[in-house]
C-alpha positions, 0 to 999 in steps of 0.5 A: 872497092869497085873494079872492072876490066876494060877494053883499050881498042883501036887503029894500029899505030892510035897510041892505045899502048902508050896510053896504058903506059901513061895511065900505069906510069911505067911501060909495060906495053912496047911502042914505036911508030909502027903499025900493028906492034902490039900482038898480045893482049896486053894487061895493065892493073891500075890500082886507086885508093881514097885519099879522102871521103870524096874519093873512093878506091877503084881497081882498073885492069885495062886490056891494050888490044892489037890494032883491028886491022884486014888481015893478011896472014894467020898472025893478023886473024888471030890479032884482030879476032883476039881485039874483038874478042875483047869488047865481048869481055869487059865493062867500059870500051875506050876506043881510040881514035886521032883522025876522021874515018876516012883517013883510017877506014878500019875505024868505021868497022870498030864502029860496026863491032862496037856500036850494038854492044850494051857496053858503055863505050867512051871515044877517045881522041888521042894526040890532040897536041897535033890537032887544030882546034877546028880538027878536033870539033870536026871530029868530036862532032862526027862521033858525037851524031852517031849517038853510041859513046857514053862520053868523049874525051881528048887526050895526049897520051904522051903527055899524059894529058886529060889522062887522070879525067879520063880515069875519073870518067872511067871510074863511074861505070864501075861497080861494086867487085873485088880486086883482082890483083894485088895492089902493086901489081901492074901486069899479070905478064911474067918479066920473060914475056915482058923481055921478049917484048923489049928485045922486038921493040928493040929490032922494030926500031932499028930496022927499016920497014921490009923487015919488022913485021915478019920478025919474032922474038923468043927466050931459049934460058933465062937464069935469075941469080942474085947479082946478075940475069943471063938471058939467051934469047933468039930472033926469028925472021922470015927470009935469009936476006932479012937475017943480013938486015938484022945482023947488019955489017960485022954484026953491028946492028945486033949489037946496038940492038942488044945494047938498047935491050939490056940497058931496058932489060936491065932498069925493068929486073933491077940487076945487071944483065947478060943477054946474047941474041942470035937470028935464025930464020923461019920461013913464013912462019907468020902462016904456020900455026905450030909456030904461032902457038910456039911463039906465044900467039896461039893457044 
């Protein structure tokens, strides 16, 4: 058996999260085409076993890291800090990228943090369904001068495709270890961080871009019976006039919110759910450091 943890690091909105869906065949990590929706540390348990003498069994716990982004407020140091942390931690970085530097300047300081690092690193060119040919040599051949990545790889992390190449390639940076986790396993994250995560993929998704980032999600109870799971969740928010937004005209949008939850909520435990969402707002809770530790984000 070989295992070994590697880093997931990138821009925000890459795809590192949908990668690691991809690679794990079911969502663990929330996405949606808004920066930064990553705030944890996410890990993902990639489990393989020999199915003939030419294969071998290999145990992969990725780490889908928060987008490295300039800070602006306490939430935003600890999201990159806690991505930088990470390469310090793992055998093999893959870092995602799907454009030149500069269209993304938090790149070349990924670049600065990686490239003394004696950990194998592999560059990953993500959404090549959206690139040209010509787009994506120009690419390839930028990161391929600087002569720090031990492999390139093109995907489609929606697609799924050139995933299980990439895995391959993984693979032969691991060595000899135990397995960490149980075969079956695929996240070391309880279902309640898991449906916290769900119902802020929900409000990121239904709200317009004044309001998401300023936004949290926490579980007052949670109560597991047989037949169904009553969850009474709260979702803070920044502003009064935010609080509005998320409620929407005579609570409808709340509803549709709570809706979308449950269904997903519902499909993850495998019961039926009862889930009440309120919104309360705190404000610029995102510098307060008693509330990023109450929140989940700060130890």
């Amino acid at each position: 058996m070989k295992s070994g943890f590697i880093g997931i690091i990138g821009r925000p909105n890459v795809g590192k999260s949908t990668l690691l869906n991809s690679i794990l065949g079911e969502k663990i990590a929330i996405t949606t085409d808004k920066p930064q929706t990553t705030r944890n540390s996410i890990r993902g348990i990639y489990s393989h076993f020999a199915a003939d003498e030419n294969d071998e069994d290999y145990q992969m716990v990725f780490i889908d890291t928060p987008g490295i982004h300039k800070p602006r407020n306490k939430l935003g140091s600890y999201m990159t800090q806690m991505a930088v942390n990470t390469c310090k931690e793992v055998e093999v970085i893959l870092f995602l990228v799907d454009s030149l530097p500069e269209k993304g300047p938090g790149d070349k300081y990924i670049v600065d943090i990686i490239k003394d690092t004696d950990t194998p690193k592999i560059l990953v060119i993500n959404k090549t369904d959206k690139l040209s040919p010509e787009e994506y040599r120009t690419i390839y051949d930028y990161y391929e001068k600087m002569g720090i990545f031990s492999s390139i790889f093109g995907i489609c992390a929606l697609q799924g495709k050139n995933v299980p190449e990439l895995l391959t390639e993984i693979s032969g940076f691991l060595e000899e270890g135990p397995m960490f986790f149980p075969a079956d396993m695929v996240t070391d994250h309880p279902e309640r961080f898991i449906v916290s995560e769900i119902i802020r993929e929900k409000v990121l998704l239904y709200l317009e871009d004044e309001v998401p980032h300023g936004v949290a999600v926490e579980i007052e109870s949670y109560k597991e019976t047989p037949k169904i799971t009553k969850i009474n969740a709260v979702i803070y928010c920044e502003r009064k006039s935010h609080k509005g937004i998320i409620i929407g005209k005579e609570g409808r949008k709340l509803k549709g919110i709570g809706k979308s939850a449950r269904l997903e909520i519902q499909a993850l435990l495998g019961t039926d759910v009862y889930l009440e969402l309120w919104v309360k707002v705190r404000e610029n809770w995102r510098d307060s450091d008693f509330a990023l530790s109450n929140f989940g984000y700060k130890e």
